[in-house]
N, C-alpha and C positions, 0 to 999 in steps of 0.2 A: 790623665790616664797613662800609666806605664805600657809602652808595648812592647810585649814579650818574645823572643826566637828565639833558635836554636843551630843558630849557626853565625858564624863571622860575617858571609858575604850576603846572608840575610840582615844583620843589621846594617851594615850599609848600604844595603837597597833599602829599606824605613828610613835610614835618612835623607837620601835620593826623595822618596815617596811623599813624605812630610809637607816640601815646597815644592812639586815636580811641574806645578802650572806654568811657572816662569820662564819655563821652556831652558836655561841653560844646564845644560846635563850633558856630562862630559862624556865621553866614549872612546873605546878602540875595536878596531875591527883585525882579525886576519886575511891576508890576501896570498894564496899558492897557487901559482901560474908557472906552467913551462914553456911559457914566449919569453920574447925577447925584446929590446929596443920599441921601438912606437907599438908594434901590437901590446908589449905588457901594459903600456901607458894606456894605453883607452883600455885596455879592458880594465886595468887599476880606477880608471875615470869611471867606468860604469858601475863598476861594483862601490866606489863611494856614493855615485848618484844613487843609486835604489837603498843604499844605508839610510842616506839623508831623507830618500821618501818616506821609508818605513817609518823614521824619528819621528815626523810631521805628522803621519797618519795617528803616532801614538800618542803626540802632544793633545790630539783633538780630544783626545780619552779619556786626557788625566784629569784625576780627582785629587788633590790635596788631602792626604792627613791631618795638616797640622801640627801644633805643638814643636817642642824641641829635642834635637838630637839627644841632650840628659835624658827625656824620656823614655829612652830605648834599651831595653837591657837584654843583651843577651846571655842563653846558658850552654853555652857552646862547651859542653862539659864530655863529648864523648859518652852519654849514661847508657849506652846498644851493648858497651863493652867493658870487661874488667869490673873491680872492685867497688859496687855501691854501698856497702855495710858501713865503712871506717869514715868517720869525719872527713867534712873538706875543710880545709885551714889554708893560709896565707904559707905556713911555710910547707916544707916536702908533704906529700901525703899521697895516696895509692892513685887516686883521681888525677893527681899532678904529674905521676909519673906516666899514665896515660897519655897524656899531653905531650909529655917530651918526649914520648914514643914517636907521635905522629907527628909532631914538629922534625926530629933528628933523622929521619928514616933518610937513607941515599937514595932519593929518588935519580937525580943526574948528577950527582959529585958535585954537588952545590958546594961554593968555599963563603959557606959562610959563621958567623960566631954567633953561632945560637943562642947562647943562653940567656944574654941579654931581651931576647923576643921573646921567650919562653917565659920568661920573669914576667914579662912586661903584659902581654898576653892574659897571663892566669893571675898578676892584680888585676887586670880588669873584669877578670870573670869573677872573681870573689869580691869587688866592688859591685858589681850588679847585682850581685846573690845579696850583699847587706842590703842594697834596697825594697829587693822581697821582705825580706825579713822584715822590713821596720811595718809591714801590714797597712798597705796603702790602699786607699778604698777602692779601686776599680785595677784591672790589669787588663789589657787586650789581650791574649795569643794567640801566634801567626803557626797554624796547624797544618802539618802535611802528613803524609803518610809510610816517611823513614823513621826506622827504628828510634834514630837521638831524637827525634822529635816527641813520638809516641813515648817515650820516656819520658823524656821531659814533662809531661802533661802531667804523668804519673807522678814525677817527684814534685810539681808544683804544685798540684792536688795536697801531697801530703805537708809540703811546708805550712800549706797556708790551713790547712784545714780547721784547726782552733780557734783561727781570727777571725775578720767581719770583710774581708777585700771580696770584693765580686769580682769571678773569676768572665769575663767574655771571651769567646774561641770568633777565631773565624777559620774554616776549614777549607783547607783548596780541593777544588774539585780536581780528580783523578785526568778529564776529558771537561776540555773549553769549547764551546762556538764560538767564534767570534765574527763580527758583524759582516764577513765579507762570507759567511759560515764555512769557510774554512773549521776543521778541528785541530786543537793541538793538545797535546798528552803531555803534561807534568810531572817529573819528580817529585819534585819539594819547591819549597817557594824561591830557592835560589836560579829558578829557573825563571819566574816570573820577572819582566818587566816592571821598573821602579811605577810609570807610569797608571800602569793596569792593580795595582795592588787598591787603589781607592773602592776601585770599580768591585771587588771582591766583600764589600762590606757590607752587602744584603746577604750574604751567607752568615752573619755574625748572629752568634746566641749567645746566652746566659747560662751557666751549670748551676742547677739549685745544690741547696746542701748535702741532700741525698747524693748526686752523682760526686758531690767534691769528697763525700765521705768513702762512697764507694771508690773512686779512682785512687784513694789516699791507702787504701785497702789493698786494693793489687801492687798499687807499690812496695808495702809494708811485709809481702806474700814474697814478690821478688827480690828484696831484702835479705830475707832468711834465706832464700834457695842459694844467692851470689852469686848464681853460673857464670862464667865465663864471657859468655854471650846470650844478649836480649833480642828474639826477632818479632817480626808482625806474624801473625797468622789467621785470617780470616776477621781481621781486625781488630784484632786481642794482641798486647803483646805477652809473649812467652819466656822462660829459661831457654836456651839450647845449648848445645855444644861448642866448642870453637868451631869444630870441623863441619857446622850446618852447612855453610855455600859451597863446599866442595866439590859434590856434584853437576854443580852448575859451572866453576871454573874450568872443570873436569871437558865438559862439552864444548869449552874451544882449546884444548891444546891441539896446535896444529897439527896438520896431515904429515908436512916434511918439517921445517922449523922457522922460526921465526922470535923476534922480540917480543921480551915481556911486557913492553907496553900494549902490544897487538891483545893480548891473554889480555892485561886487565881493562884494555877499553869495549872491548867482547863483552865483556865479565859483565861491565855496564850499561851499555849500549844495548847487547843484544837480550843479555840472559836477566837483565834488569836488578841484579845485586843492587841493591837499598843501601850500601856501605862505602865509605870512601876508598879510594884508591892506595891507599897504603894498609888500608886490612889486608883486601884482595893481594898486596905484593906480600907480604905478610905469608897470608896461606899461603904461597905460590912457594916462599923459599921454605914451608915446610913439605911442599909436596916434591922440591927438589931433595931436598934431605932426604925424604921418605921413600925416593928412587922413581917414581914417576915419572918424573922429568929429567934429562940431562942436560947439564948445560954443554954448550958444541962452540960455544966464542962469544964475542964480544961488537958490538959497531961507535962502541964510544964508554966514556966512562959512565958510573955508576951500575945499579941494578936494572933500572927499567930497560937498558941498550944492550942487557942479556941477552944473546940467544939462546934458545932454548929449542930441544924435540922430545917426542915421544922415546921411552923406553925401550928398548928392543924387547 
């Protein structure tokens, strides 16, 4: 069985997830302290120790997938945004130039020679997409509830709708217990632990034909419209505007000022934008255009170490 995502660091969590019993699973942590000399050192010492607990707690959890990393394809195709009407191809095409949007963006004056990643990247996204294609008899999908993903559903609905593949979902829940009943709130499944992904597969269903025809139908709908941008709404996705989340970046432009990273981790964090972080810088340098915002200096290079304030 192929399992299917919709994002890069989802399919490297399915491959994590596959063998996760064996317990070697790598990691890094962050550590920001304003000690100094031995206090930073134990406190560095405890925050690896309650890491390594936490690891231990989740090793007890883990469920095996199985199968092998070929079987993981993902369709990290950006489908929330830009042009779905025109072919995807191996060479240039509108979906591709999407990509090298979000790849090339200056988030920190990265020095580095893109295009080789770029390339390299989107042969493997149209490598994965010829293995849908060949109509393999079962596919898993790993479902959440951001826009590329809910796309995604949509456009793999329509790919396969002719053929005989049995489409299986498994859907993450919005809101976890877990066993300590603790709750915790998810994004998308890049959120989820490689571990805990087994555990998630008594949510798994089957879409009979009727829904693979229906879902191949709203895609077909969204198609024709092309908007600009694809959002959720009461669990439908829709057309919208570029300018839908605006309102919402809108509600943390700072009181005095501040960096634009501050605005788009707000943006995500608090006001819960469903979109990665270089749309949101994206709208940000249209609403500086648009006079909104001013920018007032700098704390380093690139875009995100803008500062930026309110308009007079």
């Amino acid at each position: 069985m192929l399992e299917v995502c919709f994002g890069d660091s989802v399919k490297g969590a399915l491959a994590i997830a596959q063998h996760c019993e064996s317990g070697v699973i790598g990691g890094a942590i962050g550590f920001i302290t304003d000690k100094k000399g031995l206090p930073a050192l134990f406190a560095k010492r405890k925050a690896l120790k309650e890491y390594r607990r936490k690891q231990a707690e989740l090793q007890k959890q883990a469920v095996n997938l199985g199968s092998t990393r070929e079987d993981i394809v993902g369709i990290s195709l950006l489908l929330s945004q830009g042009d779905i009407d025109a072919p995807i191809c191996i060479e240039d095409c509108p979906r591709k130039g999407c990509i090298r949007e979000m790849f090339s963006f200056d988030r920190y004056h990265e020095q580095m020679e893109l295009e080789d990643s770029i390339q390299e990247f989107w042969t493997d996204c149209v490598n994965d997409l010829e293995k849908l294609k060949s109509n393999p008899p079962q596919i898993r999908v790993w479902l959440d509830s951001t826009p590329d993903a809910q796309c995604g559903l949509l456009f793999l609905a329509d790919l396969l709708k002719t053929g005989q593949t049995e489409i299986h979902v498994v859907a993450l829940p919005e809101r976890v217990t877990r066993q300590d009943n603790s709750v915790v709130e998810y994004r998308g499944w890049g959120e989820v632990e490689p571990q805990l992904y087994g555990s998630f597969l008594e949510n798994e269903t089957v879409l009979t034909k009727r829904e693979v025809l229906d879902l191949a139908g709203r895609w077909q709908l969204l198609k024709a419209e092309n908007a600009p941008l694809r959002v959720v709404e009461n669990g439908s996705v829709i057309s919208a505007d570029i300018s839908y989340y605006d309102d919402l970046i809108r509600k943390e432009y700072p009181r005095d000022s501040c960096i634009i990273a501050q605005i788009i981790g707000a943006a995500l964090g608090k006001q819960k934008v469903l979109m990665g972080d270089v749309f949101i810088a994206k709208r940000i340098q249209h609403l500086i255009a648009n006079g909104e915002l001013v920018v007032s200096g700098k704390t380093g290079d690139g875009f995100y170490r803008t500062v930026v304030k309110r308009a007079e």
